[in-house]
BALOBA-1460 file (C-alpha; in Angstrom, 3 decimals):
// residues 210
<rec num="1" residu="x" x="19.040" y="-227.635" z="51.574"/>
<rec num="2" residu="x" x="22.457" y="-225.937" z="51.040"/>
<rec num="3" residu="x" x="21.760" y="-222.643" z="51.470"/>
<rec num="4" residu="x" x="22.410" y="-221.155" z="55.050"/>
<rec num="5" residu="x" x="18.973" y="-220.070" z="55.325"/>
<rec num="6" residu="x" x="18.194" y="-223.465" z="55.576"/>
<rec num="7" residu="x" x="20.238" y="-224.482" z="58.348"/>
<rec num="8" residu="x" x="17.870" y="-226.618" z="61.061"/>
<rec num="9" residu="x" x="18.765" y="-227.077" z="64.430"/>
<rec num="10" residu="x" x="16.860" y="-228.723" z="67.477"/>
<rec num="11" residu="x" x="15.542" y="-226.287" z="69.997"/>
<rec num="12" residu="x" x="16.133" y="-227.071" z="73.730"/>
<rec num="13" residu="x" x="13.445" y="-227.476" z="75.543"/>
<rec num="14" residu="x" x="11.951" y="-229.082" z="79.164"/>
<rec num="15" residu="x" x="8.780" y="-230.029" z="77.255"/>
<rec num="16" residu="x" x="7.676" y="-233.535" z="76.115"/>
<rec num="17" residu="x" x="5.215" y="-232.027" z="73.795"/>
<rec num="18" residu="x" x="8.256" y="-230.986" z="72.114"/>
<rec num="19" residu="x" x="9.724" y="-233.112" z="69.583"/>
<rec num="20" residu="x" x="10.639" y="-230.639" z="66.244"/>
<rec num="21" residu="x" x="11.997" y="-227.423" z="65.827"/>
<rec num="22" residu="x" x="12.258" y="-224.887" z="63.511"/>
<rec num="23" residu="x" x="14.996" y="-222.431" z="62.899"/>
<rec num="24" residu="x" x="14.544" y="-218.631" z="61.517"/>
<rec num="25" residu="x" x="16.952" y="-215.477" z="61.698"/>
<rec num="26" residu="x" x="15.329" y="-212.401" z="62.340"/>
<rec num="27" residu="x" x="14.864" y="-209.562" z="65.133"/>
<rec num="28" residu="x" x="11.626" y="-208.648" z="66.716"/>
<rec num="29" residu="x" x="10.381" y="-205.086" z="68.281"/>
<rec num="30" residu="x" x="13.575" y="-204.253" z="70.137"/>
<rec num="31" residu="x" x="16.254" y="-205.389" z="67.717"/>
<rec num="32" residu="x" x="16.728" y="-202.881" z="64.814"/>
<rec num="33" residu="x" x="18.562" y="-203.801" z="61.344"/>
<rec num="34" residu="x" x="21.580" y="-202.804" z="63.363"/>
<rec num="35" residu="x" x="21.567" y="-206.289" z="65.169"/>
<rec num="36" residu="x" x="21.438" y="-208.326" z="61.669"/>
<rec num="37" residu="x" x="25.420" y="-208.806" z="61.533"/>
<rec num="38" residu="x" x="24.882" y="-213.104" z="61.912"/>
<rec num="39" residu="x" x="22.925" y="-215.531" z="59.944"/>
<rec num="40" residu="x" x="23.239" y="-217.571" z="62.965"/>
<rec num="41" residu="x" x="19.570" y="-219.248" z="63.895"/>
<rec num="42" residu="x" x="16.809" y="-219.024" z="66.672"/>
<rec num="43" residu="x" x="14.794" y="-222.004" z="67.055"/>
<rec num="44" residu="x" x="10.793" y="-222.133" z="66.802"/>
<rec num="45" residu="x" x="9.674" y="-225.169" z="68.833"/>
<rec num="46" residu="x" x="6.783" y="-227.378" z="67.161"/>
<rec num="47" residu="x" x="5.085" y="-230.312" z="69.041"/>
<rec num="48" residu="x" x="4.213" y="-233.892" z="68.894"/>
<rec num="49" residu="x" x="1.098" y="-232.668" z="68.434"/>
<rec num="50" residu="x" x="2.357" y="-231.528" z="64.639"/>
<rec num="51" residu="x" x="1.951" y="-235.068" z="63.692"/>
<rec num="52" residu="x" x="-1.583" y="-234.759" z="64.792"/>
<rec num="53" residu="x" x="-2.468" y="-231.707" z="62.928"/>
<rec num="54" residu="x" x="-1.587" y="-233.470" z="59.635"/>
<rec num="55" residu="x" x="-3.638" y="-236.580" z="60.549"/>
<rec num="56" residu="x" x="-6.759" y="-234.133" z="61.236"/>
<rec num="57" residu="x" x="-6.182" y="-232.477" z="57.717"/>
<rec num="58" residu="x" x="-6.380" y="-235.164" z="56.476"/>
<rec num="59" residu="x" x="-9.718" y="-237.102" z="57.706"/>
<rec num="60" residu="x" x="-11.677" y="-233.615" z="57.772"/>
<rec num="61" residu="x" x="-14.614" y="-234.127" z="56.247"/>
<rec num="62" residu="x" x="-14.677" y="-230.496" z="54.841"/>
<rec num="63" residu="x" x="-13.594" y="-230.211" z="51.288"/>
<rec num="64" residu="x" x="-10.193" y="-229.017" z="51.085"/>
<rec num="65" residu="x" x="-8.755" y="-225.138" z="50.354"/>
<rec num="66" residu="x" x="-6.364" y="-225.007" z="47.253"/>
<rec num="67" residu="x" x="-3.015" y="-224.376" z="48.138"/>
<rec num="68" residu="x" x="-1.376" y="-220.696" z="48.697"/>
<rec num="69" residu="x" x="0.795" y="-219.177" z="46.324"/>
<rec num="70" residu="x" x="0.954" y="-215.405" z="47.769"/>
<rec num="71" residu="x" x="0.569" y="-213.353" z="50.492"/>
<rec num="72" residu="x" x="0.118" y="-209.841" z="51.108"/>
<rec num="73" residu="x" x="0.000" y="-207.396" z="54.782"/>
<rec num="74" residu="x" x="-0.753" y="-203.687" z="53.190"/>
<rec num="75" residu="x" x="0.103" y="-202.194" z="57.071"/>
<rec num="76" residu="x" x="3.565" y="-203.493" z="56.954"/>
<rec num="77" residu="x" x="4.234" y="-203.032" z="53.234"/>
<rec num="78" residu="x" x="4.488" y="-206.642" z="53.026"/>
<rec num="79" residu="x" x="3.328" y="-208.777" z="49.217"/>
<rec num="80" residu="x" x="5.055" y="-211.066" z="47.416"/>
<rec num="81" residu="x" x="4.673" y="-214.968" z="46.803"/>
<rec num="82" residu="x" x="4.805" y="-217.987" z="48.666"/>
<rec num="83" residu="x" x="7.444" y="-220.787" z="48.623"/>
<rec num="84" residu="x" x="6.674" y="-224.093" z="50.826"/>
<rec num="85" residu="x" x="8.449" y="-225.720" z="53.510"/>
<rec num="86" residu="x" x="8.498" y="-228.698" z="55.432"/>
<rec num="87" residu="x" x="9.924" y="-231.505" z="57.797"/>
<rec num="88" residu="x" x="13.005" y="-232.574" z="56.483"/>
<rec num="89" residu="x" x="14.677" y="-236.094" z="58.669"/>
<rec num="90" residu="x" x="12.320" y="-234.750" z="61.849"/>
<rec num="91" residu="x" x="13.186" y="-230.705" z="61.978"/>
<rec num="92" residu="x" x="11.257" y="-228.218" z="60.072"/>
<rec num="93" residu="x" x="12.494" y="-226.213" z="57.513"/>
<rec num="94" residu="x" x="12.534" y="-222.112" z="56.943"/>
<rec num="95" residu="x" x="12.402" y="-219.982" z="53.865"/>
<rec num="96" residu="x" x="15.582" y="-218.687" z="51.877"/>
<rec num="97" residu="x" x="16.246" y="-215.172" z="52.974"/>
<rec num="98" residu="x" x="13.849" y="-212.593" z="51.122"/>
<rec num="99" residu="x" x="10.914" y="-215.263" z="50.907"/>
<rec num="100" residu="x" x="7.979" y="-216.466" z="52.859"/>
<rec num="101" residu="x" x="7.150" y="-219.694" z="53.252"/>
<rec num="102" residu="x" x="4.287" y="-221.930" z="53.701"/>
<rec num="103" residu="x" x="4.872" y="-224.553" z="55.927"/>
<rec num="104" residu="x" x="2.834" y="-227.222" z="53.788"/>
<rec num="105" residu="x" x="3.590" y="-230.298" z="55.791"/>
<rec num="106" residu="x" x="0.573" y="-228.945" z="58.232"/>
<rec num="107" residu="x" x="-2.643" y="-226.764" z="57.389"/>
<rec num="108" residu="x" x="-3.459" y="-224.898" z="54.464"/>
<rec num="109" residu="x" x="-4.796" y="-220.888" z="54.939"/>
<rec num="110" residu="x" x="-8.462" y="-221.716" z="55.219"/>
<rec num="111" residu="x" x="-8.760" y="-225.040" z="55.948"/>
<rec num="112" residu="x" x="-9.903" y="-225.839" z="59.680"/>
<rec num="113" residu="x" x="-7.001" y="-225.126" z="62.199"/>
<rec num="114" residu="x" x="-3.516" y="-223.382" z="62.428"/>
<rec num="115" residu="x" x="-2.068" y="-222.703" z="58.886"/>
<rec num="116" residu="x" x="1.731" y="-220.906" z="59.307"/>
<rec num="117" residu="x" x="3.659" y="-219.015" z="57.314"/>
<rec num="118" residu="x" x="7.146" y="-218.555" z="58.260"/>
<rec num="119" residu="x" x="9.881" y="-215.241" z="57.214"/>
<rec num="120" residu="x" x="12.545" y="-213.735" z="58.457"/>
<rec num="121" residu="x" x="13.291" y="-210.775" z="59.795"/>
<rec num="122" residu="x" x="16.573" y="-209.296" z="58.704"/>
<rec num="123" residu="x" x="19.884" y="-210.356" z="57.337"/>
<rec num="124" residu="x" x="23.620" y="-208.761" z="57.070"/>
<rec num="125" residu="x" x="22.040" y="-206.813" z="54.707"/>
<rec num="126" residu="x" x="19.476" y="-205.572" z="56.590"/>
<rec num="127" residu="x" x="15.695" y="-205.754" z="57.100"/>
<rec num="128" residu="x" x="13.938" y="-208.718" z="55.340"/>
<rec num="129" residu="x" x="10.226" y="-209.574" z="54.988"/>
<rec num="130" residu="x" x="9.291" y="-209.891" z="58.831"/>
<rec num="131" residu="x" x="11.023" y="-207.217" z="59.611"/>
<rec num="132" residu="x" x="7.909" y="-204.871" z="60.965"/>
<rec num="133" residu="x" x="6.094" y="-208.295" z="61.911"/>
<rec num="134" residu="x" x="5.668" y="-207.211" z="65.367"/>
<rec num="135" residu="x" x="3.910" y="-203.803" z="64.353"/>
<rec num="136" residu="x" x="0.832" y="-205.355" z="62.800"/>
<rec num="137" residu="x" x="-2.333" y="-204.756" z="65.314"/>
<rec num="138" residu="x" x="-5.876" y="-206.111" z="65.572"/>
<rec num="139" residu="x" x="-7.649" y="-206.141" z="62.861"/>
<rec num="140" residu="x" x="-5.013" y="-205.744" z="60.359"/>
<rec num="141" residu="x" x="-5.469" y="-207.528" z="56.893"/>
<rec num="142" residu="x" x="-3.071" y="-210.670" z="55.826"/>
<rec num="143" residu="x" x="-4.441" y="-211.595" z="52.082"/>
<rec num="144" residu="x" x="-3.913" y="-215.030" z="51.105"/>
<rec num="145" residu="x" x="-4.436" y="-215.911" z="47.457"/>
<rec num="146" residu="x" x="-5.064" y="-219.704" z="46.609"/>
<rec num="147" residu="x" x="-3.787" y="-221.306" z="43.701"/>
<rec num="148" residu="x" x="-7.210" y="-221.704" z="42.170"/>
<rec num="149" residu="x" x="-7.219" y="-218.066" z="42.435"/>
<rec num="150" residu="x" x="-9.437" y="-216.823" z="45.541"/>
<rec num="151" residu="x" x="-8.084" y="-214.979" z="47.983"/>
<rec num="152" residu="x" x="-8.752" y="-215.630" z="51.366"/>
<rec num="153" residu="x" x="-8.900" y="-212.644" z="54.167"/>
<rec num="154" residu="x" x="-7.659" y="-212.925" z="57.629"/>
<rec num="155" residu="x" x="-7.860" y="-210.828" z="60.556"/>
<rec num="156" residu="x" x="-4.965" y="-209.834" z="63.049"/>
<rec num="157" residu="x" x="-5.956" y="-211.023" z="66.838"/>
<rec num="158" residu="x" x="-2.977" y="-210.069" z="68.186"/>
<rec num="159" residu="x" x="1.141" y="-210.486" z="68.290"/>
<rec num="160" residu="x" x="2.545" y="-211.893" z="70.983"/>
<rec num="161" residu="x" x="6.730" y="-212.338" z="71.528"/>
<rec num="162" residu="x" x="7.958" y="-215.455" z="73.876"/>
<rec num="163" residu="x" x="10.964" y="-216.951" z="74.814"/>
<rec num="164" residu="x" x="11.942" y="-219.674" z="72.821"/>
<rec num="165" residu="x" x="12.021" y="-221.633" z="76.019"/>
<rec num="166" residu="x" x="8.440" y="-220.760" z="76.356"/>
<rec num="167" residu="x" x="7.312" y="-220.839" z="73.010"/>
<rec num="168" residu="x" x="3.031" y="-221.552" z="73.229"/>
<rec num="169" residu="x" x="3.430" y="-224.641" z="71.460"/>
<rec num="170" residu="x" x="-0.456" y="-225.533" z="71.917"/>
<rec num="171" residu="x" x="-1.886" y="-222.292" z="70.511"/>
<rec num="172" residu="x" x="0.067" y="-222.301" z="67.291"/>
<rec num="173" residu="x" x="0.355" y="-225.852" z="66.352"/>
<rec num="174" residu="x" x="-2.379" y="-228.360" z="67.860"/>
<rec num="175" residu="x" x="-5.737" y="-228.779" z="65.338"/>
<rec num="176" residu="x" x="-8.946" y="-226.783" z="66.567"/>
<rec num="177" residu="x" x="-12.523" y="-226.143" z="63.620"/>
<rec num="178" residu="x" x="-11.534" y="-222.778" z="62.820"/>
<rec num="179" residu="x" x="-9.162" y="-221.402" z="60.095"/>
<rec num="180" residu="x" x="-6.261" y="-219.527" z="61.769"/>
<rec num="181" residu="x" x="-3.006" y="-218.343" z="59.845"/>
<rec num="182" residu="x" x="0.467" y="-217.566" z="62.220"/>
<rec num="183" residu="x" x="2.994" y="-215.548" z="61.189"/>
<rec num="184" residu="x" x="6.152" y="-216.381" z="62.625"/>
<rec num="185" residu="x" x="9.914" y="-215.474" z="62.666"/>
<rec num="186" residu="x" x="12.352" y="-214.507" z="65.318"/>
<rec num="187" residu="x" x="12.675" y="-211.230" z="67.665"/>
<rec num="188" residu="x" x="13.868" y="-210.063" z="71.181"/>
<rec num="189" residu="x" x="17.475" y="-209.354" z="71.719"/>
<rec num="190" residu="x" x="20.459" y="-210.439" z="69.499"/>
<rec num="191" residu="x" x="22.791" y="-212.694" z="71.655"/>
<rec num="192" residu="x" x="25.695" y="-211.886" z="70.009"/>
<rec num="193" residu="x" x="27.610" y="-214.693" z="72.321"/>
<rec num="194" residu="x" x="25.464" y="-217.609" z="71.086"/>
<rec num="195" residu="x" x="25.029" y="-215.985" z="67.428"/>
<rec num="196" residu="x" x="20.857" y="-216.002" z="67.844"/>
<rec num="197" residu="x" x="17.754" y="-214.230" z="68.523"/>
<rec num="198" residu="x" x="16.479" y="-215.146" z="72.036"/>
<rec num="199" residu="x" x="12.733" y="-214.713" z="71.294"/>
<rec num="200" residu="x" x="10.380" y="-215.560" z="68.337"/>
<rec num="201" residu="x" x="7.121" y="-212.913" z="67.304"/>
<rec num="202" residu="x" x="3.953" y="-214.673" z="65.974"/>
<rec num="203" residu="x" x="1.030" y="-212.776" z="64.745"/>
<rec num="204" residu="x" x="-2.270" y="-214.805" z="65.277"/>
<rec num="205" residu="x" x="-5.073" y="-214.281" z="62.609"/>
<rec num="206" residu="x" x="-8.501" y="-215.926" z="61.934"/>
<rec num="207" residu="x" x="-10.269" y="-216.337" z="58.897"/>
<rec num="208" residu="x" x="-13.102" y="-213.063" z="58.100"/>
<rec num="209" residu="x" x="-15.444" y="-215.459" z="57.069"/>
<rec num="210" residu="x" x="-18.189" y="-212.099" z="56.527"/>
């Protein structure tokens, strides 16, 4: 993992539960493409609890969901394929800049429990493919195609943007019977001091099983 989009770091947190973290560069609602002028990182915390989502995966008696290879948001303009990511010596990793990224090490789209895909949201250059992340609203449509070729439709809940000190470890990460899919990169203001984004923007979706 040479490229910078691929640099991990260890979020700080006051948490047990935490134990991982992820790192993305992006800007959420009130950072504009103005703000992209580092490809310094923001951290995404993920729990102890990560280890248990893969151990859940994979005693489920369900039969399993082939794996995603692309991804497409019509409100936010947003279709293109899917790379994978993973845990790399105990930190996740993100997507290069310009892709999106399944994070393969815990759920797939479909299967039973939180699947995430992972973008960011801007570079120097400007916007990238999380840019209008925070604009998608309930009942929005996030298309997931499989690589057995169905494609899976999930519904927008809602978006939410913490602090990464307060990121809601439990609702994206730990296992639960339903299919969910979280979208996540960075947002909130650019701390130009500290060369990161202080907040991260998830979009929560479930599975339109009709």
């Amino acid at each position: 993992m040479t490229s910078t989009a691929r640099r991990l770091c260890t979020a700080a947190t006051g948490a047990a539960l935490l134990a991982l973290a992820l790192t993305s560069c992006g800007s959420g609602n009130d950072a504009g493409a103005g703000a992209a002028t580092a490809d310094e990182s923001n951290a995404i915390p993920a729990p102890s609890g990560l280890d248990a989502a893969r151990e859940y995966r994979s005693v489920r008696e369900a039969d399993p969901v082939a794996d995603p290879v692309a991804v497409a948001i019509p409100a936010i303009d947003v279709d293109g394929p899917l790379t994978r990511t993973g845990i790399d010596d105990r930190e996740l990793e993100v997507p290069d800049f310009g892709d999106m990224s399944w994070f393969e090490s815990g759920t797939a789209p479909g299967d039973p429990g939180p699947a995430a895909i992972l973008g960011h949201v801007d570079t120097r250059k400007g916007p990238d493919v999380f840019y209008r992340l925070h604009e998608l609203e309930p009942g929005d449509s996030v298309v997931v195609d499989t690589a057995d070729g169905e494609s899976l439709e999930f519904v927008i809940d809602r978006v939410e943007q913490h602090d990464k000190d307060e990121f809601p470890t439990e609702n994206v990460w730990l296992p639960g019977s339903e299919p969910r899919l979280h979208l996540i990169t960075c947002g909130g203001e650019f701390d130009r001091s500290a060369g990161s984004y202080r907040d991260n923007v998830i979009a929560f979706a479930t599975l339109n099983s009709s």
